[in-house]
N, C-alpha and C positions, 0 to 999 in steps of 0.2 A: 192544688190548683185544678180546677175543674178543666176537660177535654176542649170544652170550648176556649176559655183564658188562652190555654196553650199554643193553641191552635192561631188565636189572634196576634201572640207574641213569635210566634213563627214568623207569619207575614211581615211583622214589625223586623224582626231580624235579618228576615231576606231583603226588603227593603235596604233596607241598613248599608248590607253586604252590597246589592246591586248598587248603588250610590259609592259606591268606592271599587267599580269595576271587577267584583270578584268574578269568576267564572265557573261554568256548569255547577251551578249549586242545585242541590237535590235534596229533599225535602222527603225522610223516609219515615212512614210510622211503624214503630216499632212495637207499641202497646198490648199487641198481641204475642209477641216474643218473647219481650225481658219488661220482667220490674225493673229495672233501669230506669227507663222515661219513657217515655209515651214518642217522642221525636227526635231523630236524628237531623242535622242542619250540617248536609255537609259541600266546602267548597272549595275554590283553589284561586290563587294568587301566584303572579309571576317574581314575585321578588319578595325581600321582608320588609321596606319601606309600606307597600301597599295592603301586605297581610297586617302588619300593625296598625296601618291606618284606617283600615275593614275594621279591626277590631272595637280602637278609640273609639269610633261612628258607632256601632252597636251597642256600647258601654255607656256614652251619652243618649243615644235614644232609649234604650230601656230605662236609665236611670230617670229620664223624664216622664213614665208612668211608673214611678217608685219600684219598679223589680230589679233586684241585685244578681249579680252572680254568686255562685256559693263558693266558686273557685275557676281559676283561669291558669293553666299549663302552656309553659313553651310559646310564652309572649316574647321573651329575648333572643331566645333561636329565630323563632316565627318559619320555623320549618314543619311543623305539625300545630297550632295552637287550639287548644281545646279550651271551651267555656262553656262551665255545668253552670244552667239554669232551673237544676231540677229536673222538671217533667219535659224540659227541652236541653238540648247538649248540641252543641255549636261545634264543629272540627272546620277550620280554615288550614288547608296543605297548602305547600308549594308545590308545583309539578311533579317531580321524581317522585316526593315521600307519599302523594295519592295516589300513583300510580303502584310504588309498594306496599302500599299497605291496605290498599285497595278495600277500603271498608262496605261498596257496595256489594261488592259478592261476598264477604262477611256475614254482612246482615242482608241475604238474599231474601230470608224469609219475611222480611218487614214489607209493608206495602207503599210506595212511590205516592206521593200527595202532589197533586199539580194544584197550585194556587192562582 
């Protein structure tokens, strides 16, 4: 997937997420880092009803420009759920587990994308 695609399914993603009230979502590019992917998507949710339903919301919208996920983590907790899209990787926490696992000073090195 070319930097631009990505970059458009980010936006489509955040979308997604803000439509089902997720919060402080931040949008890290990481491309200069890690082969990994090119963007970090990361956000937080007060409960697991709404992290799950952030997520349904993102699964149908991408699904309706044909891009899949390659895998999706910790959809039944919904304490941490991760969703690899490739060249983009989606993390919805709950309160506590963003706050310990604290992925933005992790990936300090990446650079913050305001859309």
């Amino acid at each position: 997937m070319k930097k631009e695609d990505s970059l458009e399914l980010v936006a489509l993603i955040k979308a997604a997420l803000e439509d089902k009230k997720i919060e402080d979502i931040k949008v890290l590019d990481i491309s200069g880092v890690s082969i990994m992917a090119d963007y970090f998507i990361i956000g937080s949710g007060s409960n697991r009803n709404q992290i799950q339903a952030a997520i349904d919301n993102v699964d149908e919208k991408t699904h309706e420009i044909n891009v899949y996920a390659k895998q999706i983590e910790g959809y039944d907790t919904a304490n941490w759920v991760l969703v690899d899209f490739g060249d983009v990787i989606l993390h919805v926490f709950d309160n506590e587990n963003r706050l310990f696992y604290d992925l933005e000073r992790i990936w300090a090195d990446g650079k913050e994308v305001a859309l």
